[in-house]
DOTIVEX-61472 format. One record per atom (N, C-alpha, C): residue number from 1; residue in three letters; atom name; x, y, z. Coordinates in steps of 0.1 Angstrom, whole numbers, plus 5000, padded with zeros to 4 digits. Each point is the difference from the previous one (the first is absolute). Example, Ala and Ser with C-alpha at 12.3 -4.5 7.8 and 13.67 -1.06 7.14 Angstrom:
2
+-----+-----+----+------+------+------+
!   k !   r !  a !    u !    v !    w !
+-----+-----+----+------+------+------+
!   1 ! Ala !  N ! 5132 ! 4943 ! 5078 !
!   1 ! Ala ! CA ! 4991 ! 5012 ! 5000 !
!   1 ! Ala !  C ! 5009 ! 5012 ! 5000 !
!   2 ! Ser !  N ! 4996 ! 5011 ! 4993 !
!   2 ! Ser ! CA ! 5009 ! 5011 ! 5000 !
!   2 ! Ser !  C ! 4992 ! 5011 ! 5008 !
+-----+-----+----+------+------+------+
REM end
This chain:
139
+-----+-----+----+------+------+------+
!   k !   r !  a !    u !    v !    w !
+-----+-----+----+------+------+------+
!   1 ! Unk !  N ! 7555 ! 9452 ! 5052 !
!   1 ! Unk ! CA ! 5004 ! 5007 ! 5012 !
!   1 ! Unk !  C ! 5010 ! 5010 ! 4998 !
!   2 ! Unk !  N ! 4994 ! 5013 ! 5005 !
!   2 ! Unk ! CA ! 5016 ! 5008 ! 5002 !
!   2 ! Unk !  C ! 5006 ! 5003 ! 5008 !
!   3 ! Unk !  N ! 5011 ! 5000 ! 5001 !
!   3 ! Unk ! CA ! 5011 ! 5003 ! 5011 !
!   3 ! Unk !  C ! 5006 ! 5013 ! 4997 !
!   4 ! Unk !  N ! 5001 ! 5010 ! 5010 !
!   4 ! Unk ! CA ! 5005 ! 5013 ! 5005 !
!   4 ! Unk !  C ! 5009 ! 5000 ! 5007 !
!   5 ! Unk !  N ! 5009 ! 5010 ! 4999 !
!   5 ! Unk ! CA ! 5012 ! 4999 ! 5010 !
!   5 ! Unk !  C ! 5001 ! 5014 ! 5002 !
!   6 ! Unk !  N ! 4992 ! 5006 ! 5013 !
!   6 ! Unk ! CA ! 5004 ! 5018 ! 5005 !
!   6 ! Unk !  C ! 5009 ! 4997 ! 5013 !
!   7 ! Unk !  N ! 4999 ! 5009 ! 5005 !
!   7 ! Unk ! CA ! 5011 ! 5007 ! 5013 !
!   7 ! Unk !  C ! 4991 ! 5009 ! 5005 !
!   8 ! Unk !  N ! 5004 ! 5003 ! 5016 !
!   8 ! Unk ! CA ! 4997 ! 5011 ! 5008 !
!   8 ! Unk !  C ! 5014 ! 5005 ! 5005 !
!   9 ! Unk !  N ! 4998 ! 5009 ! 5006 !
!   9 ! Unk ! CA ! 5014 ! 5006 ! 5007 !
!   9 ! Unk !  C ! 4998 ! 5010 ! 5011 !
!  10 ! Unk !  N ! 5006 ! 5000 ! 5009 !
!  10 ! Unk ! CA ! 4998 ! 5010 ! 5011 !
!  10 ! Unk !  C ! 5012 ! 4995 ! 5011 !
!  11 ! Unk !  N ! 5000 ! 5016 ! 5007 !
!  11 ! Unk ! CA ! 5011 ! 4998 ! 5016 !
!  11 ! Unk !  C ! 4996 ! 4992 ! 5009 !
!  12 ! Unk !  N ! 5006 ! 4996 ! 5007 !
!  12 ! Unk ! CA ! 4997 ! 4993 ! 5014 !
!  12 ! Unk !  C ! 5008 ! 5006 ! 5010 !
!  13 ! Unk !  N ! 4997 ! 5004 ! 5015 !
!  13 ! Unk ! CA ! 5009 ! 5003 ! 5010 !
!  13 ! Unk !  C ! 5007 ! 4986 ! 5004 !
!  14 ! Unk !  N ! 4997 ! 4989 ! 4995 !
!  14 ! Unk ! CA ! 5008 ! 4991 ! 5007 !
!  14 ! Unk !  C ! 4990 ! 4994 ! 5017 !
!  15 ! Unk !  N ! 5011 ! 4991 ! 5003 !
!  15 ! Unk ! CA ! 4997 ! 4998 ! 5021 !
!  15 ! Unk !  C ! 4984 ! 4996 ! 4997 !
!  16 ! Unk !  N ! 4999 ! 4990 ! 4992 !
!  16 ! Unk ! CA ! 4984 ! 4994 ! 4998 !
!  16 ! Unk !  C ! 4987 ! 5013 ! 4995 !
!  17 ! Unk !  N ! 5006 ! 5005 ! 4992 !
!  17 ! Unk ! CA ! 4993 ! 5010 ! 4995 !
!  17 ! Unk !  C ! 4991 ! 4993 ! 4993 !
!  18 ! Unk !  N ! 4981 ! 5006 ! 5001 !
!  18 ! Unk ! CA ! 4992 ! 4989 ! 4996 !
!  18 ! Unk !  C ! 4991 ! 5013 ! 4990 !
!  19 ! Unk !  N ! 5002 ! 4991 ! 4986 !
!  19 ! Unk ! CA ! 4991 ! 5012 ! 4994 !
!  19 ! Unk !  C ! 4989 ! 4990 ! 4996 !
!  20 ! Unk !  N ! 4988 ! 5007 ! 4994 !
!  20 ! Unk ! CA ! 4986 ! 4992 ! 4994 !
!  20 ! Unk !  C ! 5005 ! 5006 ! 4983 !
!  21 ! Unk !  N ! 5000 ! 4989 ! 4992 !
!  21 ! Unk ! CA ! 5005 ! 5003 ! 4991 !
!  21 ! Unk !  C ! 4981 ! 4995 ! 4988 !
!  22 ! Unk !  N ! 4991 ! 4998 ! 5012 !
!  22 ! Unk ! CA ! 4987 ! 4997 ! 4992 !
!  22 ! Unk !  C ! 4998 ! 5006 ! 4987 !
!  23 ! Unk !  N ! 4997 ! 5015 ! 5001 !
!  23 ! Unk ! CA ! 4994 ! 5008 ! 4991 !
!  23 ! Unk !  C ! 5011 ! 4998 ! 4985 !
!  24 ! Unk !  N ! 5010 ! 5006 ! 5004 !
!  24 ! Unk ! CA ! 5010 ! 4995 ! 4986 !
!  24 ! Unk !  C ! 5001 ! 4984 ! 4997 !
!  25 ! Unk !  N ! 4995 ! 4992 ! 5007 !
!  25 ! Unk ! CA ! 5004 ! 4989 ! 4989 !
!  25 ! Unk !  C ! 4987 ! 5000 ! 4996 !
!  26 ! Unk !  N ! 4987 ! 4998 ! 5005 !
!  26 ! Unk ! CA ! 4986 ! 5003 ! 4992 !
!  26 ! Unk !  C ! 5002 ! 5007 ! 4992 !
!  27 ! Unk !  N ! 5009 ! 5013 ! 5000 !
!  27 ! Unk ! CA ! 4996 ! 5011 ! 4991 !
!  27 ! Unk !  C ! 5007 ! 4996 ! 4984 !
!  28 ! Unk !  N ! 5016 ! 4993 ! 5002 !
!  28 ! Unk ! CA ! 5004 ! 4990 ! 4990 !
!  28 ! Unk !  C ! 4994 ! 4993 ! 4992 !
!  29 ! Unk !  N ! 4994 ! 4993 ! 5012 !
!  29 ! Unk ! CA ! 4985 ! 4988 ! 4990 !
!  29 ! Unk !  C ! 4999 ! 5008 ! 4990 !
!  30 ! Unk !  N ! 4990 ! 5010 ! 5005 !
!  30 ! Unk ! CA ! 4994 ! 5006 ! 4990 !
!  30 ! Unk !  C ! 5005 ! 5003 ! 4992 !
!  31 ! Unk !  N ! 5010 ! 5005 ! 5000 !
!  31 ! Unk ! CA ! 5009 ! 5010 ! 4989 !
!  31 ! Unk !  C ! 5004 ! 4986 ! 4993 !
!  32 ! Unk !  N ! 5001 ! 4985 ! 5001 !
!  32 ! Unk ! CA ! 5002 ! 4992 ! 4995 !
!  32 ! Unk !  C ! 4989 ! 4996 ! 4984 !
!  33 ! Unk !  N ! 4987 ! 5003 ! 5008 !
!  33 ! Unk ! CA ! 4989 ! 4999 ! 4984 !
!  33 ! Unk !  C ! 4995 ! 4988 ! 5006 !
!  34 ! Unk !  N ! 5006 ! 4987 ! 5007 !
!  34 ! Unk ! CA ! 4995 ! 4990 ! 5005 !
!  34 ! Unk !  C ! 4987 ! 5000 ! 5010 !
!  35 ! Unk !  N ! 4989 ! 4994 ! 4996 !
!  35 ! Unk ! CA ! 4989 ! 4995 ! 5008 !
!  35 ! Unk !  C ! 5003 ! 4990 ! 5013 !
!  36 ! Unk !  N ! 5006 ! 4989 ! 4995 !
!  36 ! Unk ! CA ! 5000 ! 4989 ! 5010 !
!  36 ! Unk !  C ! 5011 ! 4989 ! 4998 !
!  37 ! Unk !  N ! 5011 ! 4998 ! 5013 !
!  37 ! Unk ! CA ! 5010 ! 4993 ! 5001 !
!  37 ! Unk !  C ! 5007 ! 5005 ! 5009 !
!  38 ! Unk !  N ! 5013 ! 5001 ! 5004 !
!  38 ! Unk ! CA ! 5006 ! 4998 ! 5013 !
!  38 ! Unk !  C ! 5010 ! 5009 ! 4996 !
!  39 ! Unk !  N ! 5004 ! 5010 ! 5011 !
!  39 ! Unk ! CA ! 5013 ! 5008 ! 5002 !
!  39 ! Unk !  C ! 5011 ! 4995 ! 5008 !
!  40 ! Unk !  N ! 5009 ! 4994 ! 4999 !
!  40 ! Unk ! CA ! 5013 ! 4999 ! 5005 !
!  40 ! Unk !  C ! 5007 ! 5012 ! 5002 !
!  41 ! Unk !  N ! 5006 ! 5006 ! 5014 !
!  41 ! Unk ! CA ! 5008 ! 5006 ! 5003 !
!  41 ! Unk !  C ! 5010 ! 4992 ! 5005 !
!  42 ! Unk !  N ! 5017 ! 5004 ! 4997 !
!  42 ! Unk ! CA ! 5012 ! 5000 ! 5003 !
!  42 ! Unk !  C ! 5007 ! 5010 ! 5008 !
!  43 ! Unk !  N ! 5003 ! 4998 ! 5010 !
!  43 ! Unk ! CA ! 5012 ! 5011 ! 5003 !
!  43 ! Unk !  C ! 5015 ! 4995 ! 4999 !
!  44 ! Unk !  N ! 5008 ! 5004 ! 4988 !
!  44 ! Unk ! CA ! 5012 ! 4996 ! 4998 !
!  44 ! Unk !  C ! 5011 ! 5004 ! 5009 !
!  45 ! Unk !  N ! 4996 ! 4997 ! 5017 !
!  45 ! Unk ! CA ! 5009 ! 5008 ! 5010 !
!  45 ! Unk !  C ! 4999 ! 4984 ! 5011 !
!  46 ! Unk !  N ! 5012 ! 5000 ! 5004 !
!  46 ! Unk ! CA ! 4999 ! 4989 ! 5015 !
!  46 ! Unk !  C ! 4999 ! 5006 ! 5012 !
!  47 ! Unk !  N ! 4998 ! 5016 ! 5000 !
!  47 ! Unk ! CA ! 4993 ! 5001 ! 5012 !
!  47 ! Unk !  C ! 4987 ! 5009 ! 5002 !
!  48 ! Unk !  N ! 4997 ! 4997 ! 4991 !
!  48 ! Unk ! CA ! 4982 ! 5001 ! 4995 !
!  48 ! Unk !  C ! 4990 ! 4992 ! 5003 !
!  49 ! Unk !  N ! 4987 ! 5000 ! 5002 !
!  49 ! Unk ! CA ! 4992 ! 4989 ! 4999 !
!  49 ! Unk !  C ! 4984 ! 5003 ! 4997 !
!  50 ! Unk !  N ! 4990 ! 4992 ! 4991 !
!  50 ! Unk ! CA ! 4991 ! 5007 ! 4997 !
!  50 ! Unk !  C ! 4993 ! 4987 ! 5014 !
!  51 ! Unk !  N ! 4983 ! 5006 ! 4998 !
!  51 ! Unk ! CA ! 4991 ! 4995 ! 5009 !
!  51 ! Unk !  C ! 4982 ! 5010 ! 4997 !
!  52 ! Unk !  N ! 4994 ! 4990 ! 5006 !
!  52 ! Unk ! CA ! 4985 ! 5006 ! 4997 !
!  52 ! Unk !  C ! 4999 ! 5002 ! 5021 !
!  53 ! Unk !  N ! 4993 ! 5011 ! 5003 !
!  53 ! Unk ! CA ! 4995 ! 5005 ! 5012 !
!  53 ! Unk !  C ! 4993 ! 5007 ! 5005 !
!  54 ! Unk !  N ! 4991 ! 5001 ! 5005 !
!  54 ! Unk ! CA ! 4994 ! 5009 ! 5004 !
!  54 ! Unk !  C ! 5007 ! 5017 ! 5005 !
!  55 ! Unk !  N ! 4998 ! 5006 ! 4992 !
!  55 ! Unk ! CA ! 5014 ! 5013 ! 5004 !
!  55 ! Unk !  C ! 4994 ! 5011 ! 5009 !
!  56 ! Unk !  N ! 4999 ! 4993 ! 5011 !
!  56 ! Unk ! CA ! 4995 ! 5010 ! 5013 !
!  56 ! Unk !  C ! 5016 ! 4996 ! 5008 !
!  57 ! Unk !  N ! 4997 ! 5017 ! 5005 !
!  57 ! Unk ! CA ! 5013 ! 5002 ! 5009 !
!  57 ! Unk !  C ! 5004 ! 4990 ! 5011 !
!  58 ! Unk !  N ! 4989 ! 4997 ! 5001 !
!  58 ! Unk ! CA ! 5002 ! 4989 ! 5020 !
!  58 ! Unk !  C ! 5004 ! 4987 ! 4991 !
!  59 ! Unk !  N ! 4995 ! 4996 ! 4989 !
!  59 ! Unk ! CA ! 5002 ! 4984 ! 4993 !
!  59 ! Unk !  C ! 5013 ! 5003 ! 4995 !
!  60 ! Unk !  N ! 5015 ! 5014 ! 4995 !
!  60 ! Unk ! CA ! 5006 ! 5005 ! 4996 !
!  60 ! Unk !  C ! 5009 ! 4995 ! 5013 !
!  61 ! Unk !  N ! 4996 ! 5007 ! 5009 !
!  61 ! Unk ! CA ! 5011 ! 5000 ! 5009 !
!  61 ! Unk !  C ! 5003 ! 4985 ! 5006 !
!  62 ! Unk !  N ! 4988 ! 4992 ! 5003 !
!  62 ! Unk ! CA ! 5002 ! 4989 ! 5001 !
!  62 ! Unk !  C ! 5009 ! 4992 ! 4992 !
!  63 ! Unk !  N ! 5000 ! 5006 ! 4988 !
!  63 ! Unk ! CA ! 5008 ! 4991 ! 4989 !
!  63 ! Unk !  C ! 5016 ! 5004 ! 5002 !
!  64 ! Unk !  N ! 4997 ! 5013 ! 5001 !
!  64 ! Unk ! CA ! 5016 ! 5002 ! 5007 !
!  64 ! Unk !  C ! 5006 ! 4996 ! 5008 !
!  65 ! Unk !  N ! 4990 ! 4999 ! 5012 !
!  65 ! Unk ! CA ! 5002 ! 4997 ! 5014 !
!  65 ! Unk !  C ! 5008 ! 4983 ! 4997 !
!  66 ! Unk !  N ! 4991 ! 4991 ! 4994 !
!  66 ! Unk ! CA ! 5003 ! 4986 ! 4996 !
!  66 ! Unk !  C ! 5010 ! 4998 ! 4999 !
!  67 ! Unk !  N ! 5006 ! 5009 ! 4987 !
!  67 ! Unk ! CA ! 5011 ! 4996 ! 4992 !
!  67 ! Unk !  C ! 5015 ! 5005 ! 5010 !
!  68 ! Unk !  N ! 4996 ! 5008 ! 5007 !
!  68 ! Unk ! CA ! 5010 ! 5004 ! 5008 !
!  68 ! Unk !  C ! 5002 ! 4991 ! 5012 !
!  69 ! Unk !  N ! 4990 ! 4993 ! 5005 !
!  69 ! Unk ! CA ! 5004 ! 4990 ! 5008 !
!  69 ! Unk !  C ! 5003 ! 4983 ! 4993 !
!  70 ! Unk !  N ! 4998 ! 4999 ! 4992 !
!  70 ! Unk ! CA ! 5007 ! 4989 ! 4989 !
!  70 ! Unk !  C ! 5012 ! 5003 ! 4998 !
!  71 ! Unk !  N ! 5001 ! 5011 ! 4991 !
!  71 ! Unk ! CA ! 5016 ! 5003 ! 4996 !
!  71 ! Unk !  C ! 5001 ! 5015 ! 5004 !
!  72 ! Unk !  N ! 5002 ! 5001 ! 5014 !
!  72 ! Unk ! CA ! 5007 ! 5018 ! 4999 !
!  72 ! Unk !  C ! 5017 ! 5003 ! 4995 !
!  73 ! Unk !  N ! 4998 ! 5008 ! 4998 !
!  73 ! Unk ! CA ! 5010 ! 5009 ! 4988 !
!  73 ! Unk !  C ! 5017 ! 4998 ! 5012 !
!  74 ! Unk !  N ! 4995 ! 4997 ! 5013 !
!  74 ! Unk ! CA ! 5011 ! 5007 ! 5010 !
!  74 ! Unk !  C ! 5010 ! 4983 ! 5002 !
!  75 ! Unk !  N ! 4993 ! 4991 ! 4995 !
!  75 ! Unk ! CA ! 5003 ! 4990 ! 4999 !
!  75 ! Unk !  C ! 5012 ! 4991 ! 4990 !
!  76 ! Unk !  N ! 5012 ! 4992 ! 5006 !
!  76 ! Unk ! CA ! 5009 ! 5000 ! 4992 !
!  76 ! Unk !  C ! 4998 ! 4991 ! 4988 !
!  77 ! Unk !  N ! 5000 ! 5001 ! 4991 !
!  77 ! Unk ! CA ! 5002 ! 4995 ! 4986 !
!  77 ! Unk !  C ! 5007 ! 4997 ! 4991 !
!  78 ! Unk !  N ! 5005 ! 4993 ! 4995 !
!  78 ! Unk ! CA ! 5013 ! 4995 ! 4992 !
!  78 ! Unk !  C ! 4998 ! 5006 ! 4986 !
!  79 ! Unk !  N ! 4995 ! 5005 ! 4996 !
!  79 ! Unk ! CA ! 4998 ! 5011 ! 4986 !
!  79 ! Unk !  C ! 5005 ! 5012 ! 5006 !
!  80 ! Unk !  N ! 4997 ! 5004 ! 5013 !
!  80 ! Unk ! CA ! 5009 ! 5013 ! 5006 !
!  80 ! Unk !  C ! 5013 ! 5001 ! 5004 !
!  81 ! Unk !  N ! 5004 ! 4986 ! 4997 !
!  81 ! Unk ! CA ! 5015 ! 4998 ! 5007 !
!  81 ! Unk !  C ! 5007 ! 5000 ! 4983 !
!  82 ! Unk !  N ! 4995 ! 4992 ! 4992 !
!  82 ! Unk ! CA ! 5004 ! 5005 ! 4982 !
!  82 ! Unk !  C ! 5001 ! 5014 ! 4997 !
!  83 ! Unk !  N ! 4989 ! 5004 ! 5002 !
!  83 ! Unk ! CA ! 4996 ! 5010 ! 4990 !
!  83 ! Unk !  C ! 4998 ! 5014 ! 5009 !
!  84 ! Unk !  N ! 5006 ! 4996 ! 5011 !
!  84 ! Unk ! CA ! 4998 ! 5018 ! 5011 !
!  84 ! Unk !  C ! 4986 ! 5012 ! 4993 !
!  85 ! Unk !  N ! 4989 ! 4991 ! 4997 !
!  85 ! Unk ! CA ! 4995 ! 5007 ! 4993 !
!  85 ! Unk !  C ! 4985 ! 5003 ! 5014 !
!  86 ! Unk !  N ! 5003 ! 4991 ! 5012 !
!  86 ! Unk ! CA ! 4988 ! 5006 ! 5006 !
!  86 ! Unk !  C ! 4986 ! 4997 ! 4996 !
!  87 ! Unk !  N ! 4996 ! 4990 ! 4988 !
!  87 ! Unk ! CA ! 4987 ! 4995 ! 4996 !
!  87 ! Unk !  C ! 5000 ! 4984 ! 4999 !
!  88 ! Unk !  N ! 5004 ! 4992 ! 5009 !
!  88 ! Unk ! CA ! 4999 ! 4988 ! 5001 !
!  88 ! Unk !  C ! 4987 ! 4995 ! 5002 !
!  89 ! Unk !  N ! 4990 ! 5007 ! 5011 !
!  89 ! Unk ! CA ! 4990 ! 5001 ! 5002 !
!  89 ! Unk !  C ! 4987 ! 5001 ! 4989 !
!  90 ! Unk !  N ! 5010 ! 5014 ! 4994 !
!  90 ! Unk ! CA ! 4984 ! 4998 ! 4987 !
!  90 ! Unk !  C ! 5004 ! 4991 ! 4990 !
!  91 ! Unk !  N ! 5011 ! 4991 ! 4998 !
!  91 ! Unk ! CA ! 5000 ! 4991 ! 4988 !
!  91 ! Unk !  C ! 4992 ! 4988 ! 5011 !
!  92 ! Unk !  N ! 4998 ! 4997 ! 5010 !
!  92 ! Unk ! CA ! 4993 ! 4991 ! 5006 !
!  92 ! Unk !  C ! 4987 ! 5001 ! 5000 !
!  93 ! Unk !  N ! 4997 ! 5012 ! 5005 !
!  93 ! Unk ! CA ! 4982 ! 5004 ! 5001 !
!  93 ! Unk !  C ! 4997 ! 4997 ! 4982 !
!  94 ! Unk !  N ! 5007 ! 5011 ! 4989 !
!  94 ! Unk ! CA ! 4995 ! 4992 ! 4987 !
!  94 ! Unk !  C ! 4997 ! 4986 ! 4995 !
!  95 ! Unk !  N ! 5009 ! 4994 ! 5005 !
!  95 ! Unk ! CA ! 4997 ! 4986 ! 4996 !
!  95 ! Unk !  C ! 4993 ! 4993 ! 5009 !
!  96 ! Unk !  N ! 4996 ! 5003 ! 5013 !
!  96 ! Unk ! CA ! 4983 ! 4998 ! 5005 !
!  96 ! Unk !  C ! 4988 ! 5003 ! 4992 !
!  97 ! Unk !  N ! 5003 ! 5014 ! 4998 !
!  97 ! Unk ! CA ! 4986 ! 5000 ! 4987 !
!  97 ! Unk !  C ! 4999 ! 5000 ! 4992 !
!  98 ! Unk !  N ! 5007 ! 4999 ! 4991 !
!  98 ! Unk ! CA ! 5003 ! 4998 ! 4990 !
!  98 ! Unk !  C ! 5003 ! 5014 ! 4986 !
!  99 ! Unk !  N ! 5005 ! 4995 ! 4991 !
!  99 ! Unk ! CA ! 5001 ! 5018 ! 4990 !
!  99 ! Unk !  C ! 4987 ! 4999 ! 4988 !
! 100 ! Unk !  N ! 4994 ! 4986 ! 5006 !
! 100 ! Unk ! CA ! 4990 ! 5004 ! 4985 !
! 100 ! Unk !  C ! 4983 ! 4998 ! 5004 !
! 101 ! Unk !  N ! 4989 ! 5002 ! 4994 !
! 101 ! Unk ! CA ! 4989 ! 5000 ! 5001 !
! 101 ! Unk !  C ! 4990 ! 4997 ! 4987 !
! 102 ! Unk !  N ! 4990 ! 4991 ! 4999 !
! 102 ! Unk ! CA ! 4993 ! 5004 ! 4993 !
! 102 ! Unk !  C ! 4979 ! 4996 ! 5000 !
! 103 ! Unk !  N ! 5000 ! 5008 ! 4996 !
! 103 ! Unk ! CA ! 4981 ! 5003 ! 5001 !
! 103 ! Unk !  C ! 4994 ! 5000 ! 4990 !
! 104 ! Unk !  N ! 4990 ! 4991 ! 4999 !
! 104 ! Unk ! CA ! 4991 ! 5002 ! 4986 !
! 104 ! Unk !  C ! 4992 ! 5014 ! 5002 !
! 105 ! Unk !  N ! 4997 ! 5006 ! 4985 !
! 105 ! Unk ! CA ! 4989 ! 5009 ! 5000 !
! 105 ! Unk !  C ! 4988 ! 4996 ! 4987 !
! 106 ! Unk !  N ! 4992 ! 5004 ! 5006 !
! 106 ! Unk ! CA ! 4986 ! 5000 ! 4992 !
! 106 ! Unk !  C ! 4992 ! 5009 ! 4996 !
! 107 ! Unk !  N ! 5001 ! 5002 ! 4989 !
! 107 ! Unk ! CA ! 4989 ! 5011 ! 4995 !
! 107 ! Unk !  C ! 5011 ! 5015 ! 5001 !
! 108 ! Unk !  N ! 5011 ! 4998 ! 5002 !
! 108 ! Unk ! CA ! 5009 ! 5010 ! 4999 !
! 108 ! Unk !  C ! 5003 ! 5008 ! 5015 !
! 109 ! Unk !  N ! 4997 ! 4988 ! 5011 !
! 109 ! Unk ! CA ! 5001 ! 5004 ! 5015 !
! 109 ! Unk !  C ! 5004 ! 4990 ! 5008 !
! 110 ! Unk !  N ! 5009 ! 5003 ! 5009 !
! 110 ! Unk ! CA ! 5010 ! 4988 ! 5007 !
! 110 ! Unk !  C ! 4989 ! 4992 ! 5005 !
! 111 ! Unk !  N ! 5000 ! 4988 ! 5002 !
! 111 ! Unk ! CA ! 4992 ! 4994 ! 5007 !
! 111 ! Unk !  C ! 5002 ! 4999 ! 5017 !
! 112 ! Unk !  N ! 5006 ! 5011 ! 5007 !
! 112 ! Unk ! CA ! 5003 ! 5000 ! 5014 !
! 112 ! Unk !  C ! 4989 ! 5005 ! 5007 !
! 113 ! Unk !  N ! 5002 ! 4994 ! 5016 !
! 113 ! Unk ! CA ! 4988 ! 4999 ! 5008 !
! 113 ! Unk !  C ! 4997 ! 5013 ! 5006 !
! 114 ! Unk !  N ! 4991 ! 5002 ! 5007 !
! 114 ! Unk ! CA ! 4997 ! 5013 ! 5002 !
! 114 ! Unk !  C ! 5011 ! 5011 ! 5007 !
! 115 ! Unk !  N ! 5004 ! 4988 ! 5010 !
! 115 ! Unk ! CA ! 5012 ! 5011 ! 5010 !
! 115 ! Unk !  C ! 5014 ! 4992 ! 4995 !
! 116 ! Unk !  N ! 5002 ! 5000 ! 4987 !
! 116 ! Unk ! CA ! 5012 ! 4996 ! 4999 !
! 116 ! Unk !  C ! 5007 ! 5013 ! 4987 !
! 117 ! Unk !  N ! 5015 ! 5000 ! 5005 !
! 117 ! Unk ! CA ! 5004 ! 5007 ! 4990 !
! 117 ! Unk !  C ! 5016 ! 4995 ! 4999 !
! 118 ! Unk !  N ! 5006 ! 5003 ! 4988 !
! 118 ! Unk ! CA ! 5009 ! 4991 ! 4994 !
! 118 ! Unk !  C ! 5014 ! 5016 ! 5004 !
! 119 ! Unk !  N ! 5005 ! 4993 ! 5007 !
! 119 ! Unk ! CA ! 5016 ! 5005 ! 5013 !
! 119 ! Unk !  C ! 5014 ! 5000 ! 4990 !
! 120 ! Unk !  N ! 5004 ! 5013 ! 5002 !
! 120 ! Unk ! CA ! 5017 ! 4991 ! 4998 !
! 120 ! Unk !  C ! 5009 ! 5003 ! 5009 !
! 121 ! Unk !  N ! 5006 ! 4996 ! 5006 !
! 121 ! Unk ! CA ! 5003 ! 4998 ! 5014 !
! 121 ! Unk !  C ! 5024 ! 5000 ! 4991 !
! 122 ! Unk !  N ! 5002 ! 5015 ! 5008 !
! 122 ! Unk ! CA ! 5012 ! 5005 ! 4995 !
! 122 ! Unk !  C ! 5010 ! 4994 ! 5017 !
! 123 ! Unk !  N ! 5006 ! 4991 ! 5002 !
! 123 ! Unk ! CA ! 5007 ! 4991 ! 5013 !
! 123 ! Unk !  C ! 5015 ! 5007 ! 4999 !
! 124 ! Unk !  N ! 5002 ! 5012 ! 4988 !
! 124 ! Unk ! CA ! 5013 ! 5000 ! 5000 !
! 124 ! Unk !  C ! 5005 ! 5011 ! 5013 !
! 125 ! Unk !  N ! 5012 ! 5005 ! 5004 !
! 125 ! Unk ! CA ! 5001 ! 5007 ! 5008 !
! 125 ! Unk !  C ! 5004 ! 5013 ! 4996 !
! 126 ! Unk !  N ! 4997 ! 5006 ! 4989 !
! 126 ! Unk ! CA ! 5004 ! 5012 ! 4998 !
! 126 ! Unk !  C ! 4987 ! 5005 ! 4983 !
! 127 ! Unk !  N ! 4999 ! 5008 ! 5002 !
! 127 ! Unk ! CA ! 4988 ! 5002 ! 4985 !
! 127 ! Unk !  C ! 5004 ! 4997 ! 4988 !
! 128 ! Unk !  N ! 4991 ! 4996 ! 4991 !
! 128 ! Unk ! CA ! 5008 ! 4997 ! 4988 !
! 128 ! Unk !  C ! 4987 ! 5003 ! 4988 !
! 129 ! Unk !  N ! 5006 ! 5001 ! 4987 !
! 129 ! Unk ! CA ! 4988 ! 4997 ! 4991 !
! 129 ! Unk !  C ! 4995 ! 4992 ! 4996 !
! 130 ! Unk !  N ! 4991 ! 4990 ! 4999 !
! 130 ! Unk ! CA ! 4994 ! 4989 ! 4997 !
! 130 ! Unk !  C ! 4993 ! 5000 ! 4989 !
! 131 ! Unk !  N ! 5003 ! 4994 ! 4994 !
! 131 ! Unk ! CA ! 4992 ! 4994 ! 4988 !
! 131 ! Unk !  C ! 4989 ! 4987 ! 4996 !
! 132 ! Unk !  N ! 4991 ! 4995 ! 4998 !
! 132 ! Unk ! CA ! 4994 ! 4989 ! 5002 !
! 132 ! Unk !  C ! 4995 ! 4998 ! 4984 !
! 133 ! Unk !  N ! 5002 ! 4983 ! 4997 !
! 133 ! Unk ! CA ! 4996 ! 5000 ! 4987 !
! 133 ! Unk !  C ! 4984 ! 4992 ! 4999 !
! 134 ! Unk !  N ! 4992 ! 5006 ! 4995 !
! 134 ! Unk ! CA ! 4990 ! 4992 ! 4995 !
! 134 ! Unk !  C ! 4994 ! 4992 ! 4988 !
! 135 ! Unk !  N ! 5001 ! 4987 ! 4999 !
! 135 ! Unk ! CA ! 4995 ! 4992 ! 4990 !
! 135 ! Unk !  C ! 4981 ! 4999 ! 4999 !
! 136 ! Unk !  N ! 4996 ! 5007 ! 4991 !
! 136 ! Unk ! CA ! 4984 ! 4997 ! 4997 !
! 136 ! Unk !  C ! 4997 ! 4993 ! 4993 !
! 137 ! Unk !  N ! 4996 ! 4989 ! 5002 !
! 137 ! Unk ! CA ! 4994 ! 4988 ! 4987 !
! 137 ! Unk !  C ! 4982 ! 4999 ! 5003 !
! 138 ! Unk !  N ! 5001 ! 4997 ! 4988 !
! 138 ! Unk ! CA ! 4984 ! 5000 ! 4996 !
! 138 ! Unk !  C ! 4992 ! 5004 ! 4992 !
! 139 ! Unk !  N ! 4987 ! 5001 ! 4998 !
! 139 ! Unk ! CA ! 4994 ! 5005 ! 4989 !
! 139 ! Unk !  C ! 4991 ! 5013 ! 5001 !
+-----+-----+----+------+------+------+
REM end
């Protein structure tokens, strides 16, 4: 078996910024040489979170909608009373969904469903750079 270790990287506006990060991690695979085994994605951030979804606008805003009535941002938080930093909220939404993901692929293509696409979901409150690491194992 081999094991790979790449990265992606890109901005986020932040305030549940939701990108489809599909095409580049497929496109990794590939660039990987591997046929068949599983991609792990990481986001080395606590107020980050990956997820598989259908990425239509109305299923988007819902997701927002959700998260903001779970944990809205306006709400008092004891990480904001530490750290005056104003993101109490997205270290909470992250560890709802978690920062990692992973998906078998076959024949050198994710094995995801037709209306699903693989999210990374930026909860912080101001833009940042993000980086995500990918482990490829397989043959």
């Amino acid at each position: 078996m081999t094991v790979k270790t790449l990265s992606l990287s890109f901005r986020t506006q932040g305030h549940a910024d939701i990108l489809d990060i599909t095409s580049q991690v497929a496109g990794q695979i590939r660039q990987s040489g591997l046929n068949n085994g599983t991609v792990t994605l990481f986001s080395p951030s606590s107020t980050s979170a990956l997820t598989t979804v259908e990425y239509e606008s109305g299923c988007l805003e819902d997701l927002r909608r959700l998260f903001d009535e779970i944990l809205p941002p306006n709400r008092t938080y004891a990480h904001n009373a530490r750290w005056h930093d104003g993101n109490g909220h997205s270290h909470a939404r992250s560890a709802l969904l978690k920062t990692s993901l992973t998906i078998p692929f076959v024949e050198g293509r994710l094995t995801l469903g037709t209306w699903q696409q693989i999210i990374f979901v930026d909860f912080d409150n101001k833009p940042r750079r993000r980086e995500l690491v990918l482990q490829v194992m397989g043959e």
